[in-house]
C-alpha positions, 0 to 999 in steps of 0.5 A: 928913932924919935929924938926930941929935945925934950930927950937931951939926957939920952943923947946931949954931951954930958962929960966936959971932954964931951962938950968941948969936942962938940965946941971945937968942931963947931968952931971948926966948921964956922972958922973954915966956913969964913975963912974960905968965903972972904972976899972982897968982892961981895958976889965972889963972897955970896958966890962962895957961900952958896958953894959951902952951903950946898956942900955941907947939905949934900955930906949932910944928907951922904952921912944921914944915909950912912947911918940910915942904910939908905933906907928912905923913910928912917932918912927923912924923919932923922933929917926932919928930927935934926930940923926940929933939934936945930929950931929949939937950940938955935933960936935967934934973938928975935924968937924966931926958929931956924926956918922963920929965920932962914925964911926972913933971910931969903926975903932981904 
């Protein structure tokens, strides 16, 4: 079940219809992310997205177990494929990873 990025022919979008699904759905989560964590008051704000994030965490994990059949050990390493997927596509301006960036941010 390994996946690496270095395997993106096999599973990245390749047709253009492809990519914009895969574009609109991200702006999609992002606009509807923002868009309920508005707020004046920064508390009710951080408050909110505290709420979003363990949401999308928890249907995260609910559609990796859909497409594990809840087999424990599959679940795992799909989930720690999608953690190393994410820190080579969505390196920050710095160079640092997801989870250096995530790490930093914990920190502030």
């Amino acid at each position: 079940m390994s996946i690496h990025h270095t395997d993106q022919l096999d599973w990245a979008p390749k047709k253009s219809k492809d990519i914009q699904s895969l574009q609109k759905f991200q702006k999609n989560i992002a606009s509807s992310l923002l868009q309920y964590t508005e707020d004046e008051d920064e508390n009710k704000t951080n408050s909110k997205l505290v709420s979003a994030l363990l949401f999308m965490l928890h249907i995260s994990s609910e559609i990796v177990k859909s497409f594990t059949y809840g087999d424990e050990t599959d679940t795992k390493e799909l989930l720690d494929e999608a953690i190393t997927e994410a820190n080579f596509a969505y390196k920050n301006r710095d160079g640092l990873d997801l989870t250096d960036t995530l790490n930093k941010a914990k920190m502030n």
